[in-house]
C-alpha positions in Angstrom: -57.4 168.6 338.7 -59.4 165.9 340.8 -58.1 163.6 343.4 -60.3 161.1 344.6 -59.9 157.9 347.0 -58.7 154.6 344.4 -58.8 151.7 347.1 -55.6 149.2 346.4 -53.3 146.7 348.1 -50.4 148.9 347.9 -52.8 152.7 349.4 -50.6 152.7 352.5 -46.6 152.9 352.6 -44.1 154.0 350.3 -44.8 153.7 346.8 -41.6 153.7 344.1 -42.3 153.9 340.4 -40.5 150.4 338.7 -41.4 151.3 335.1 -43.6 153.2 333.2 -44.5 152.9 329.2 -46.7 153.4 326.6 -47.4 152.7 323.1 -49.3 150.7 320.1 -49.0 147.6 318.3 -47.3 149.8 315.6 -45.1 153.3 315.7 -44.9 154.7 312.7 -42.1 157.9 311.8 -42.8 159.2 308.4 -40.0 162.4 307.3 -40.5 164.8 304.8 -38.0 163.7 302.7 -40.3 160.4 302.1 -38.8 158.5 304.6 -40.6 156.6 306.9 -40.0 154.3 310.0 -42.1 151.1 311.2 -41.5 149.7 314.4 -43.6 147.0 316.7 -44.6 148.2 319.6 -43.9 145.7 323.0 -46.4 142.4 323.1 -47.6 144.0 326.2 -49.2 146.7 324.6 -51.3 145.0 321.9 -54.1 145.1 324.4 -53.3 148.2 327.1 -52.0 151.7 326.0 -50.6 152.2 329.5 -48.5 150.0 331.7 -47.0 151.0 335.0 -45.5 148.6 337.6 -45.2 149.9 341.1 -42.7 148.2 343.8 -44.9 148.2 347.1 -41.9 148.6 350.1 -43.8 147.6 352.9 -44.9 144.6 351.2 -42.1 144.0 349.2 -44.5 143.4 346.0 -44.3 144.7 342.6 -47.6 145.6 341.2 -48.1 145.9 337.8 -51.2 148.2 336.6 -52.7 147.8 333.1 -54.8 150.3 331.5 -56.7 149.4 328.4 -57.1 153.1 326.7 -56.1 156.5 328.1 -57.1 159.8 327.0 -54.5 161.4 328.5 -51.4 161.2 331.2 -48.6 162.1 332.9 -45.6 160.6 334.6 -45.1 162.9 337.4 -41.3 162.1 338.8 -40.8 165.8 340.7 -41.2 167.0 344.1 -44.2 169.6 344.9 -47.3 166.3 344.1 -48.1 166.5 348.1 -48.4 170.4 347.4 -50.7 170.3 345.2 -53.3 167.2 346.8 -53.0 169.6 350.5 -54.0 173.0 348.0 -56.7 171.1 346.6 -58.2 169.6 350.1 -57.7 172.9 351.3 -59.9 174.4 349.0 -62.7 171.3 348.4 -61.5 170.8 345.2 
């Protein structure tokens, strides 16, 4: 795992996760039994896979982020993240 420096309005003060989701135009659920499932994914998805929005405390602003395509992620909502950036500057990783 890499952590570098991402330069942003909201890099200093706390930081508190709104909302977090993810999806396609389309789901699709198809069962063994021949059953299947369509459902439309959220307008704001047709162009971004990823959508966070961040509420900024110090500046009382909620920033939403959009990412266009992801390869992979994870929503990280347990104690022990500072733990892990300190091990990794510890060791120049």
């Amino acid at each position: 795992m890499e952590f570098e420096s991402w330069p942003t309005p909201f890099e200093d003060g706390s930081l508190w996760l709104v909302d977090l989701s993810w999806g396609t135009k389309e789901w699709a659920l198809e069962k063994s039994n021949g059953v299947k499932y369509l459902i439309k994914g959220d307008a704001k998805h047709e162009s971004h896979e990823l959508v966070a929005r961040v509420f900024h405390e110090e500046s009382q602003t909620i920033y939403e982020l959009l990412f266009e395509s992801v390869n992979g992620f994870r929503c990280l909502d347990e104690y022990g993240l500072t733990e892990v950036w300190s091990n990794n500057r510890l060791h120049g990783k």
